[in-house]
N, C-alpha and C positions, 0 to 999 in steps of 0.2 A: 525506547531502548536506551538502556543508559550504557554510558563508558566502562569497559572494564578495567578493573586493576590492572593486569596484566598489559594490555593497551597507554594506558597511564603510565604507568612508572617505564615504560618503556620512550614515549612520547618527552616525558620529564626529562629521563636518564640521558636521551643523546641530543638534549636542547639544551643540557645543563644550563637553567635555569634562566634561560636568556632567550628573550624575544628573537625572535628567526627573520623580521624583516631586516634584507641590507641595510647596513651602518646606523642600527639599533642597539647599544647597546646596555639598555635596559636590564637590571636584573629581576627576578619578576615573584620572589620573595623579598620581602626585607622585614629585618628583627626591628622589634623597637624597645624606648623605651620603659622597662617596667614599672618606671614611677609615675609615668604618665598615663597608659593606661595596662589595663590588666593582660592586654592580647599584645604577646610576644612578638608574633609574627603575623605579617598580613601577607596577603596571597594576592599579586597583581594578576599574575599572568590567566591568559583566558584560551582555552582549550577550542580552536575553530577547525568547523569544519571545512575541507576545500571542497568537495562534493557536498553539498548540503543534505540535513539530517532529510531535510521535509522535500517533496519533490517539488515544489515551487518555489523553494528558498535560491538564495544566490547560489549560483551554478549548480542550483536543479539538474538529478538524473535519474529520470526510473531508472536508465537502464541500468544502474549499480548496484546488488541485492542489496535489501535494508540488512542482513547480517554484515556485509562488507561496512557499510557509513558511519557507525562508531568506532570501526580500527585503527590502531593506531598509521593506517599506510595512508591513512583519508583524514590526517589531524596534524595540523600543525600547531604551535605554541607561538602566541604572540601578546602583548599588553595590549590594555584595553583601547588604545589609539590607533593600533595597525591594525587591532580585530575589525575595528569600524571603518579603515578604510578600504581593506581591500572587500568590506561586504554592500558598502556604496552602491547605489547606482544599479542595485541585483545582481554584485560582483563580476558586470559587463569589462572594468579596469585592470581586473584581477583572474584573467582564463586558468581553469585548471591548470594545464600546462606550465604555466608561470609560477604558481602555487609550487608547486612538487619540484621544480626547480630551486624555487630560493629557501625550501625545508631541504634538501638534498645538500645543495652547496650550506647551506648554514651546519649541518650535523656534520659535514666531512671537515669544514672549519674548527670545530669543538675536537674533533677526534686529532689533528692535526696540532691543532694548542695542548692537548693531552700528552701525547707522545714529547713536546718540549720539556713538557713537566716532568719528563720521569713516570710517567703511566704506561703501562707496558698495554700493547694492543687486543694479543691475545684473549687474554679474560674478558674485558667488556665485547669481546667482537664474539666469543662463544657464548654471551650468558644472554647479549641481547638477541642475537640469532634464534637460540632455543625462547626464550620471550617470544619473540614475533613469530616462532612456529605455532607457539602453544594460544596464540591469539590465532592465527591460520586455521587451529585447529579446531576451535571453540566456532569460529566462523562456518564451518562446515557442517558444525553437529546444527547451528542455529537455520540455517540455509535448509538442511535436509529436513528439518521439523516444521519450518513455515512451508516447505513445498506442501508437506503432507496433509497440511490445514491447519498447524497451531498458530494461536496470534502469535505476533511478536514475542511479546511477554511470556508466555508462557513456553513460549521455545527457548529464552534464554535462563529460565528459571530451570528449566532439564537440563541443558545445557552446563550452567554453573552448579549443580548436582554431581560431583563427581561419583554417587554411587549409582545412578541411574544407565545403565545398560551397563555394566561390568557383568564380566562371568567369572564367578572362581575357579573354574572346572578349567578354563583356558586357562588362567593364572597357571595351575599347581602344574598342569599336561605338558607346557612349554618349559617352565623351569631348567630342565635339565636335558632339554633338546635344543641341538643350533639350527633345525630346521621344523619351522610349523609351520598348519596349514588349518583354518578352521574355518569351517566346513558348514552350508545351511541354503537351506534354498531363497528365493525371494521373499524379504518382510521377513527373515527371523531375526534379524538384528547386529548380524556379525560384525559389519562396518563400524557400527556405533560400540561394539564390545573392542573391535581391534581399535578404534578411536582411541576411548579408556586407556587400554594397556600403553598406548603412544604415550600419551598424556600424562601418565605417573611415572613414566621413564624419563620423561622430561623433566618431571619435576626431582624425580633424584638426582640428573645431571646439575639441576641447577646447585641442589646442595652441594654436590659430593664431584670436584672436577675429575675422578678418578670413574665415576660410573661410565658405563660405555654409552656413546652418542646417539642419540637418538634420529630417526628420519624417515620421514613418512612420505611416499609414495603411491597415486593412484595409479594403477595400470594401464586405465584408459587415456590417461593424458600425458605418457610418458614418450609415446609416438612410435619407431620403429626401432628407434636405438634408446633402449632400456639403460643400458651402462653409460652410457651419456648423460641418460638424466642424471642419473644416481652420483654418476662423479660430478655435475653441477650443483647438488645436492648439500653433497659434501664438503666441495671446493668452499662453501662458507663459513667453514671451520677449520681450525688450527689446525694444520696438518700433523702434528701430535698426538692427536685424540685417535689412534690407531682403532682401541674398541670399539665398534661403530652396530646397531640393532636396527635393521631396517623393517619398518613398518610396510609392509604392500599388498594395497587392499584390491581385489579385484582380478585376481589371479587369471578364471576364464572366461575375461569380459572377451576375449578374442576367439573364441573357440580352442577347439583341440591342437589344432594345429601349435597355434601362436603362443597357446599355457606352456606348450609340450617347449618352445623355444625358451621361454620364461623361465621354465625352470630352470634350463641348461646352463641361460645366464647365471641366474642366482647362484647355482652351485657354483658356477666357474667364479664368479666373486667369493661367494660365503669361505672356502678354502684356499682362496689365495692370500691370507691371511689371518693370523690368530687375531683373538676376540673380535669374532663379527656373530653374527646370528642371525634372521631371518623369522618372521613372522608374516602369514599372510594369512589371505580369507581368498576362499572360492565357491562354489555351487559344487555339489557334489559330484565328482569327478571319478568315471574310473581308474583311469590313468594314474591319477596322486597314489604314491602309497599307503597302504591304510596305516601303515603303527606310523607316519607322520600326520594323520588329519584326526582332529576332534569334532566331532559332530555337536553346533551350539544348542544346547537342552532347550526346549520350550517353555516358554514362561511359566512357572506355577502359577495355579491356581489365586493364592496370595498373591504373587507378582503381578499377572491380571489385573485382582481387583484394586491392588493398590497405585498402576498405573492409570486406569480407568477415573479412580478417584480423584488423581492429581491435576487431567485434563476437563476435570467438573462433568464426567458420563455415570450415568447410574451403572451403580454393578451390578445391576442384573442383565445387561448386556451379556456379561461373559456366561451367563446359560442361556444361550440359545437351542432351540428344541432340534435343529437338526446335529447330527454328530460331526458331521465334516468343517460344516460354519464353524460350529465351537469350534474343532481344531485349531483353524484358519486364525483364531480371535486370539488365540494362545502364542500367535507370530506378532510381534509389536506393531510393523505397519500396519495391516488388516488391523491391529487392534485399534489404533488412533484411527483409522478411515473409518470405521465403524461407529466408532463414538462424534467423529466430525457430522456423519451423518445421521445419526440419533440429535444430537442438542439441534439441528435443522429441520426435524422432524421427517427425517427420511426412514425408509425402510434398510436394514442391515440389508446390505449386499448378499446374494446369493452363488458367484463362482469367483475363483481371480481374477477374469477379464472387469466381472462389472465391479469390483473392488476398489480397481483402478479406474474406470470409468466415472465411479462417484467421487474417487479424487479428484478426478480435472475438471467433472463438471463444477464441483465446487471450487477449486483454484477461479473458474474463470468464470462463476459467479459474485466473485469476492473483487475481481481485478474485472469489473466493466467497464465498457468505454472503448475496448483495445479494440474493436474492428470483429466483421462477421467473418473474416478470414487470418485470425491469429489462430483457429484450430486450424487449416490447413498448410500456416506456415510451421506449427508446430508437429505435424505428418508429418513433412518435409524434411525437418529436424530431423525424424527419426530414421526415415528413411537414409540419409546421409550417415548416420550414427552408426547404422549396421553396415554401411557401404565400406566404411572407411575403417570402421574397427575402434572407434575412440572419442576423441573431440572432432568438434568440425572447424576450422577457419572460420573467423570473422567476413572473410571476403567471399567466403561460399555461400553463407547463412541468407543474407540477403540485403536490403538497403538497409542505411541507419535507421531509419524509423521501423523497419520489421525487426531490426536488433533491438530494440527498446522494447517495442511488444511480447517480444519472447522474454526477456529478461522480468517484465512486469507483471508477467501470470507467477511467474515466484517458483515455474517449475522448471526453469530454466536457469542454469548459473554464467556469466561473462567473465570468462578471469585470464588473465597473457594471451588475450585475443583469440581465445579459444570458448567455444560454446557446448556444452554438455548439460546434459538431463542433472537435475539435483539428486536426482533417485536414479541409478543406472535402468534399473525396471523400465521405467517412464521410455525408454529407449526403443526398448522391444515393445510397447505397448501403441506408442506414436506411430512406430516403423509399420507393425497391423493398420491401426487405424486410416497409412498412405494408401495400404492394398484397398481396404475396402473403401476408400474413395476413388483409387484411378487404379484397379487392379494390377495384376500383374504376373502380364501375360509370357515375359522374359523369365520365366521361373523354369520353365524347361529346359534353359542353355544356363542355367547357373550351374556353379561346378559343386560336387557332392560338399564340400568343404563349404561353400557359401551358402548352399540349403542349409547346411546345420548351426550357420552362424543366425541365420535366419529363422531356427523351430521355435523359437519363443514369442515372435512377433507373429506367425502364421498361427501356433494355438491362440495366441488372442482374435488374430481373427474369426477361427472356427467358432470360438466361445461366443461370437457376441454379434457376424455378421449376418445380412438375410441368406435366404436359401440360394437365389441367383450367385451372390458373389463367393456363400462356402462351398457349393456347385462348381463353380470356375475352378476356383483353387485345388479342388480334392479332385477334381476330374483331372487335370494337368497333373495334379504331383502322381496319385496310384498310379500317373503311365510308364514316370520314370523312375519313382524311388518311394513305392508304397509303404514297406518298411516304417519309414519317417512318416507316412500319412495316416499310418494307424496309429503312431507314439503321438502324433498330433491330435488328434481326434480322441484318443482315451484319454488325454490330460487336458483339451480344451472342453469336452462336454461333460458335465456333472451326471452319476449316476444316480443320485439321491433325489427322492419326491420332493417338492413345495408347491404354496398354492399359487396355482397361474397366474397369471395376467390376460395373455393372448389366447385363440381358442386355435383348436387344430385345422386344417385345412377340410375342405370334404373329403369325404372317404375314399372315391376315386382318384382326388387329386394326392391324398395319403397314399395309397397303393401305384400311382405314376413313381413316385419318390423313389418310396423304396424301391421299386425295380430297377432303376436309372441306380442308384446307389450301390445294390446290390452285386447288377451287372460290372460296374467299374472296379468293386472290390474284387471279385472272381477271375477277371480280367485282367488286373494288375500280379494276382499275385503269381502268376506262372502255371502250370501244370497242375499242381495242389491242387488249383480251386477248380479242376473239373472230378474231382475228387470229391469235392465236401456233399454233406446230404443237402443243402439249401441249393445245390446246383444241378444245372440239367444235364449234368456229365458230359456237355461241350464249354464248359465254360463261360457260360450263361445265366444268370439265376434261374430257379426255380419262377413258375408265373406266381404271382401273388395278388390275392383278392381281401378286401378292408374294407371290414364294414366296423361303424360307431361303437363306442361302448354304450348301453341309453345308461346306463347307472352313474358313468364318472365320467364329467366331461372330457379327460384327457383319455379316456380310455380308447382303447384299439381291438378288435377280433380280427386277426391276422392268419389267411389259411395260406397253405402251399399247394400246388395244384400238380396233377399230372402233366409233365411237360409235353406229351402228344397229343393233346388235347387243344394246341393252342400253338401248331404250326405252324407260319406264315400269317397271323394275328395278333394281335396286341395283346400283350405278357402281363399284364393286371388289368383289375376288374371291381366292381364294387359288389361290395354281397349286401342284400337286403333281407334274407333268410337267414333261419338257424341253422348251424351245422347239421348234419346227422351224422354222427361219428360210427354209428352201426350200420349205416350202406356205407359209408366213406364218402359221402359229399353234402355241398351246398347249393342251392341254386340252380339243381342237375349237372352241376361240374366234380368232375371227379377231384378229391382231394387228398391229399397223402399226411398233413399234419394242423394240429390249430392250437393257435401261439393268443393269449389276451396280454398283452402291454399295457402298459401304463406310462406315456410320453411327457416331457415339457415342452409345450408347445411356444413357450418363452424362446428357445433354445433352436434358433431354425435350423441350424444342423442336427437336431434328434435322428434323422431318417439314416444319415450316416452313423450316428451311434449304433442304433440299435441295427443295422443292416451287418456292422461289423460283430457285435455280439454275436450273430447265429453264426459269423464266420469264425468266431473264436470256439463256440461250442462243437464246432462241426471239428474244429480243425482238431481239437484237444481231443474228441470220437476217433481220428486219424491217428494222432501217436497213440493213443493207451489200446489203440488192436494193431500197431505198428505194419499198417495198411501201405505203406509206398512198396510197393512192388520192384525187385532189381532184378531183372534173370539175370544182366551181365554182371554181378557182382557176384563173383565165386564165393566170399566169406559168407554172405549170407544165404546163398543155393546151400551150403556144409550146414550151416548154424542148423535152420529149418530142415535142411532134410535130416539130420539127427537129431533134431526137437522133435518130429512128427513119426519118424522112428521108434523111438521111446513111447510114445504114448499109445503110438499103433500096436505094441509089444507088451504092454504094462510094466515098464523099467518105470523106477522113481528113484529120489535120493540122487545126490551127488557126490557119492564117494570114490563110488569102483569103476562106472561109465564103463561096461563090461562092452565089449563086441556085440554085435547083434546081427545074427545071422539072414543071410538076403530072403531068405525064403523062410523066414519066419516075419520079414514086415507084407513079403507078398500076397504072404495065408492073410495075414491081418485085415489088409485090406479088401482081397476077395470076397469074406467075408461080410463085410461092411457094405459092399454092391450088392449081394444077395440078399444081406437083410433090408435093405433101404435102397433099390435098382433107381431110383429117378431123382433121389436127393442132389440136390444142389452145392448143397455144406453139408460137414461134420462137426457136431460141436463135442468137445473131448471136455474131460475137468477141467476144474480152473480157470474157466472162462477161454479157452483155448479152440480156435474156429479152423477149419481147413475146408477150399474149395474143392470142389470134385476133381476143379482140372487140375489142381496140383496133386493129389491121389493118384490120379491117374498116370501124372509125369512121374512121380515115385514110383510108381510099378513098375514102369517102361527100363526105367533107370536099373531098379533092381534089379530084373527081367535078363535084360540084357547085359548086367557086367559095368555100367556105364559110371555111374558115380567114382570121385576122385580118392575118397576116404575109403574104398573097398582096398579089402586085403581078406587072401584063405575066405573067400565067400560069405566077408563079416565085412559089415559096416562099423569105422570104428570113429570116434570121438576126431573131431578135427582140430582138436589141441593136446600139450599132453597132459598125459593120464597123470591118477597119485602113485608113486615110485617107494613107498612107505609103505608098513604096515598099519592098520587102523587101529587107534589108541583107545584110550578110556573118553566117552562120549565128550569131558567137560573139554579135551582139547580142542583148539583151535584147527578150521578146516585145512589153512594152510599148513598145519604142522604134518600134514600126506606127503606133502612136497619137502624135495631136497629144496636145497635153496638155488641150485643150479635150473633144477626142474622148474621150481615157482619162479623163477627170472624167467627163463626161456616163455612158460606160461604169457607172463606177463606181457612180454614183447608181443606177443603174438595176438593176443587177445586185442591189444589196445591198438596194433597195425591194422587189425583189421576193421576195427571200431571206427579210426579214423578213415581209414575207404569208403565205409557207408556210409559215414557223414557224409564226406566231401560228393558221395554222390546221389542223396537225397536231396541233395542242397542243389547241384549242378542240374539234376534232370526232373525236380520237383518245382522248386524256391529261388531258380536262380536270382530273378528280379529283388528279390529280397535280400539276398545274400551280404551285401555290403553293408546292414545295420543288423546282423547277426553278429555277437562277441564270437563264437569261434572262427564262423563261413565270412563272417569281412578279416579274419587275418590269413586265411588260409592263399596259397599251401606256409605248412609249419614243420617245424619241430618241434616233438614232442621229447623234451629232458626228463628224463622218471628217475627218482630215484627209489630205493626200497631199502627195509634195514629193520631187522629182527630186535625183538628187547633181548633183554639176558636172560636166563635161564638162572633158577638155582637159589641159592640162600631163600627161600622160601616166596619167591617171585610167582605170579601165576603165570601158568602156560598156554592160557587160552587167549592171550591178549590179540595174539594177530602180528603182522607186521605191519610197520607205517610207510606211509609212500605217497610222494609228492611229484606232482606233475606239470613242469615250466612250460607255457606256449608263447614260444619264438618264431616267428617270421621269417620265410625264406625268400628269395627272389620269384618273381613269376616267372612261373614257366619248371620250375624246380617240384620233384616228386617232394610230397610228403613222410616224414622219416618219425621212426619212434625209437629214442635209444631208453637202455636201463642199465642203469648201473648200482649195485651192491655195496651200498654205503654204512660205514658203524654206525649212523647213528645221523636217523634224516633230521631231527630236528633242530639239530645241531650243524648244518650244510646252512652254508650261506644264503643263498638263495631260496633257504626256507621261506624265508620274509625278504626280499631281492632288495637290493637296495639302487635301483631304478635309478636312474636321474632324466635332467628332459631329455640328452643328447638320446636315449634311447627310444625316448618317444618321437623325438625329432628323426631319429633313423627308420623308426615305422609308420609315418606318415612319408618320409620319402618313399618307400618301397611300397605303403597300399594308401594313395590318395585320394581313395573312393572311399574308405573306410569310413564307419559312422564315429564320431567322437569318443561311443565307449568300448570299444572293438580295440581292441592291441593285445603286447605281456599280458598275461597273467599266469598266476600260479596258484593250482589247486593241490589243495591235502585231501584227499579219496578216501573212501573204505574198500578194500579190495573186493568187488564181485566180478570176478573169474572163475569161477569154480561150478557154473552149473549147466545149463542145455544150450543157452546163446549169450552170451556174455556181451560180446560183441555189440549183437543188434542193442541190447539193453543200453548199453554205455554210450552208443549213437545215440540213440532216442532220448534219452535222457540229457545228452549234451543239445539237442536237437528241441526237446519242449523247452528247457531254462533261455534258449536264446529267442524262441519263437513268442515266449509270456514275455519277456522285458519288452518284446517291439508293441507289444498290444493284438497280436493277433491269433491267440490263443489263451483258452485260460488254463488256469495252472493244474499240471500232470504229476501224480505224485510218482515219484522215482520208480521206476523198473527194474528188480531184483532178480526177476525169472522165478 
């Protein structure tokens, strides 16, 4: 690895030109003359290292990354006499310490004779600062690429590429914003893009003393006091330089909580002064505003193969046959881990856990020697990493020689005595890899905030541990906060086929699994799961019997049994027979369904996958016949019993919602008993079911005068009616309503909407409820606004109104509230797109610190559907499937309109 310029002229510029041994003073160019020979100038002086290049050279250190050992902080300038003495003897004469002392005092010496001179301090003290940042900076891109697997060389060859990882799309997005935020998950590259934009700002500061200052900041190593670092930061430059653009990478390396205080900071700095700005990178965040985050594009195609090429991987890497791989390839890290293990003659990795797992096994086949226990010193690492939120102490880590070790795998960096992963990833992946050596059985008293600082290191363990140890974990977390162990589980286990390795367990010991699996899903999630159809309607799975596939090895024939059949017995079985799906069994066991799978038996967590699957199919059965049952919720007893009205009567349309006379739903029904005396349900159009004993409670109701919504012996609509006369068909439905009407409408619909959320959630899902976006902020306020277009000069009339809905956080213990108000013009209200900061996130994490990280604010723009038989229940349900699919435990419901 050779010297870079930047390191150089930096090295030169504050030795001017003078050997740095005390009472040397040598000048270490000198001119000659041209008649003597042809070369002007000779060059004495000799560029030593104090840290040696080579790890056995004088004052030899692994432990100092080989990107740090050509920088200019590790090079002092001396003539060729003092080069050779202080390397004597294997520079035993010469301790580091000593070294960096008389380069320190020699340059403050120069700068000192400078200032007698008439040299003003300022300029060289900003231009060599932004130098040594922009070597800091290079140091980091080269550190993060040799973690990853590239030689030396070849990481500083990307490195000195300043077109390599730039994003134009970040470029133009920021421009004319003082606050960004871009945006990507693990391995898309955003670090190394926000890297770039540092780097070219630096280099205009360097031309132009008028550009604004550049300063770059990682999150994780800034500590608890952010503003601290930053004015240390600072403090390195001319207090002058007011303009100031701060780089900060790493935004929610601390969870929700700590980004949400980050922010607050930033803005409280970014507006306490003109010309400042703010640039950062984070994981995608709900919390961030969207119109300040740009999402980093994924590699083209091109870009791909042209990276692929640069690292010597064939390009045909980048078509891999499965779809998800290829994506993955199209992220730069996974791209290089993949090419790392292709020229080794390895197999492309198949999830993100083993991604990273072929990264370290190759790190730390590259760096042998270090001991059969630098992987568990580097667990260790990880496990401290997520503990603490950042860097770890020197003095935490472990002895000097375990610090060496860690520093020598290359995945680990040493820098102001602080120790962190090169790759933040590597964090969350080390932290897994502590669990699945010495478990951990403390996970039950972690507090919701430090589960979730921790979901990234626990999907790695799902992804990649044996059954016993993802057993332990998923048994302990579904008891407290299953939510997160479903988000865990869909993003640790791959849905996609490949061809195996391992083979499946026996068939009986397959059907043990699932049941154990099965049971703790149902178990954890509350009420619901004696609900679903894979359950025995206590909260139990269904028995389950598994027999082989003979055709594909991985394959599975999975039946569900009658759960009375197997009372006080063991709950799976193995089937050695064929179904008979026309008696309804196998083996002479009664059976009620049969499932064939297809498993990775790579993958020892499968059983929980696929145990969760039928719990997401059952559950998504549950909302789209909007099956939770409320007798004590009055909105929905009105809804239904004036949806089952209408249909008992043959009313349709939602325009007139006319009355409906009591003794015209009575005949309805009478009728319905006489024609069909033992039926159980009624199935009406439109896919629309009613039980008998609700029939039956609607007569009684009628019968007797009972219902809320009666008036003059008519059931009437339990919201109001349209107050207009009915127009030409192309108008809009709202245009029935006055606007006073469609407000009140509005309030009402959506009060009530929120009721049956809040108690689907409470006497269904409670256990869940805290990684639910609406049910972990609740109770709330709902801010609505509404606002008509204009009429007239040839505008159409059927547009509709707009209407935007803010959800704010109340105190616990506070009713849930729904205001509306009648706005000119909602798009134009501030709050359309709120302009958030963190103090506000900081204020909803003090009021609900169980919440899951993407649970707070938000603001939705709706299409109004109030206007037909349940409004209500639809707009629960519908709030109720979107938060139940983000956790994983349902799959996706398409909207309910009625």
């Amino acid at each position: 690895m050779a010297i870079r310029d930047v390191d150089r002229k930096l090295l030169w510029g504050r030795s001017w030109n003078e050997c740095a041994f005390p009472g040397c003073s040598q000048e270490l160019t000198v001119d000659l003359d041209a008649e003597t020979t042809p070369q002007k100038t000779v060059v004495l002086g000799e560029e030593a290292h104090i840290v040696a290049r080579e790890d056995e050279g004088p004052r030899g250190d692994p432990g100092v990354p080989l990107a740090d050992r050509n920088a200019y902080d590790n090079l002092i300038l001396l003539c060729p006499t003092h080069h050779t003495l202080i390397d004597k003897d294997h520079g035993r004469n010469f301790p580091v310490d000593a070294l960096l002392a008389m380069k320190h005092a020699h340059e403050a010496a120069v700068v000192r004779r400078g200032v007698v001179r008439g040299v003003t301090e300022n300029e060289p003290t900003r231009r060599e600062a932004l130098l040594a940042d922009l070597s800091t900076s290079r140091g980091r891109l080269v550190s993060r690429w040799i973690a990853v697997g590239l030689d030396p060389e070849q990481a500083e060859e990307l490195a000195d590429d300043s077109t390599v990882g730039v994003c134009p799309e970040f470029m133009q997005f920021h421009a004319e914003r003082r606050f960004t935020v871009l945006t990507g998950d693990f391995g898309s590259g955003k670090t190394v893009a926000l890297e770039r934009e540092y780097q070219a700002s630096a280099l205009r500061a360097l031309d132009n003393p008028d550009e604004p200052l550049p300063v770059h900041l990682s999150a994780k190593s800034t500590g608890s006091d952010f503003l601290r670092a930053l004015d240390e930061q600072t403090a390195r430059f001319p207090s002058a330089h007011s303009k100031v653009t701060l780089f900060l990478d790493g935004l929610d390396e601390f969870g929700a909580g700590r980004s949400a205080e980050l922010v607050d900071d930033l803005q409280a700095w970014l507006y306490s002064a003109p010309g400042r700005k703010v640039l950062a990178t984070s994981r995608p965040d709900a919390n961030l505003r969207a119109n300040d985050c740009l999402t980093l594009p994924a590699l083209s195609d091109t870009e791909l193969n042209d990276l692929l090429e640069r690292v010597g991987a064939p390009r045909d890497l980048a078509w891999h046959p499965n779809s998800e791989i290829r994506d993955a390839l199209h992220r730069p890290l996974f791209a290089l881990i993949a090419a790392d293990c292709r020229k080794a003659g390895s197999q492309v990795p198949y999830s993100r856990g083993s991604f990273l797992a072929a990264l370290v096994e190759r790190a730390l086949t590259r760096a042998s020697g270090l001991g059969s226990d630098t992987y568990a010193l580097l667990a260790r690492l990880g496990r401290l990493t997520l503990d603490v939120g950042g860097g770890v102490p020197a003095g935490e880590v472990g002895t000097s020689e375990e610090q060496v070790r860690l520093v020598q795998t290359r995945l680990v960096v040493h820098r102001n005595r602080m120790f962190t992963f090169a790759l933040p990833v590597l964090g969350q992946y080390f932290g897994g890899q502590y669990v699945l050596d010495n478990g951990l059985p403390e996970l039950v008293q972690f507090s919701p905030q430090r589960r979730d600082r921790w979901r990234d290191a626990l999907t790695f363990v799902v992804s990649s541990g044996s059954w016993e140890r993802v057993t332990a974990l998923l048994s302990d977390l579904t008891t407290v906060d299953p939510g997160l162990a479903a988000w865990i589980t869909d993003q640790g286990v791959p849905s996609y086929e490949r061809e195996p390795v391992a083979a499946l367990p026996e068939a009986l010991e397959c059907a043990r699994r699932l049941s154990v699996t099965l049971d703790a899903w149902l178990s954890g999630i509350g009420r619901a799961g004696t609900l679903l159809s894979c359950s025995d309607g206590t909260g139990r799975g269904v028995p389950i019997g598994v027999g082989s596939g003979a055709e594909i090895s991985t394959g599975l024939h999975v039946v569900f049994a009658a759960p009375k059949d197997f009372d006080g017995s063991e709950r799976f079985f193995e089937v050695s027979g064929a179904a008979d799906m026309d008696r309804g069994e196998v083996d002479g066991v009664r059976i009620t369904s049969f499932h064939s799978v297809n498993m990775l038996p790579d993958m020892p967590a499968w059983p929980w996958r696929l145990t969760l699957s039928w719990v997401k199919t059952s559950m998504k059965a549950l909302l789209e016949r909007r099956a939770f049952v409320l007798p004590g919720n009055l909105a929905a007893c009105q809804e239904r019993a004036w949806s089952l009205s209408r249909l008992l009567t043959g009313q349709s349309g939602h325009l007139g919602h006319r009355p409906i006379p009591l003794t015209d739903v009575v005949s309805s029904i009478d009728e319905i008993f006489r024609l069909a005396p033992n039926a159980g349900r009624v199935q009406f159009q439109r896919n629309t079911m009613a039980l008998r004993t609700e029939l039956v409670e609607l007569r009684d109701q009628c019968a007797e005068k009972r219902l809320p919504t009666m008036r003059d012996g008519k059931i009437h609509r339990p919201y109001p009616v349209p107050d207009r006369p009915p127009h030409e068909p192309s108008r809009a439905i709202s245009s029935l309503y006055s606007r006073e009407v469609l407000t009140d409408l509005v309030r009402h619909v959506y009060s009530d909407a929120l009721s049956i959320y809040e108690d689907i959630v409470t006497e269904y899902l409670s256990p869940v409820q805290r990684t639910l976006q609406l049910g972990g902020a609740l109770p709330v306020r709902f801010e609505c606004k509404i606002s008509w277009p204009p009429v007239g000069d040839g505008r159409r009339l059927d547009i509709g109104p707009r209407f935007s809905r803010t959800v704010l956080p109340l105190p616990s213990g506070s009713a849930s509230q729904v205001d509306v108000t009648q706005v000119e013009d909602v798009s134009a209200e501030s709050d359309y797109w709120p302009e958030w900061v963190g103090s506000d996130e900081v204020d909803f994490r003090r009021i609900r610190p169980k919440s899951a990280a993407w649970s707070g604010r938000s603001v939705a723009h709706e299409t109004l559907w109030v206007f037909k038989d349940t409004p209500a229940t639809n707009l629960a349900y519908n709030w109720l499937s979107q938060d139940i699919s983000a956790v994983g435990l349902s799959g996706s419901v398409r909207p309910l309109v009625d």
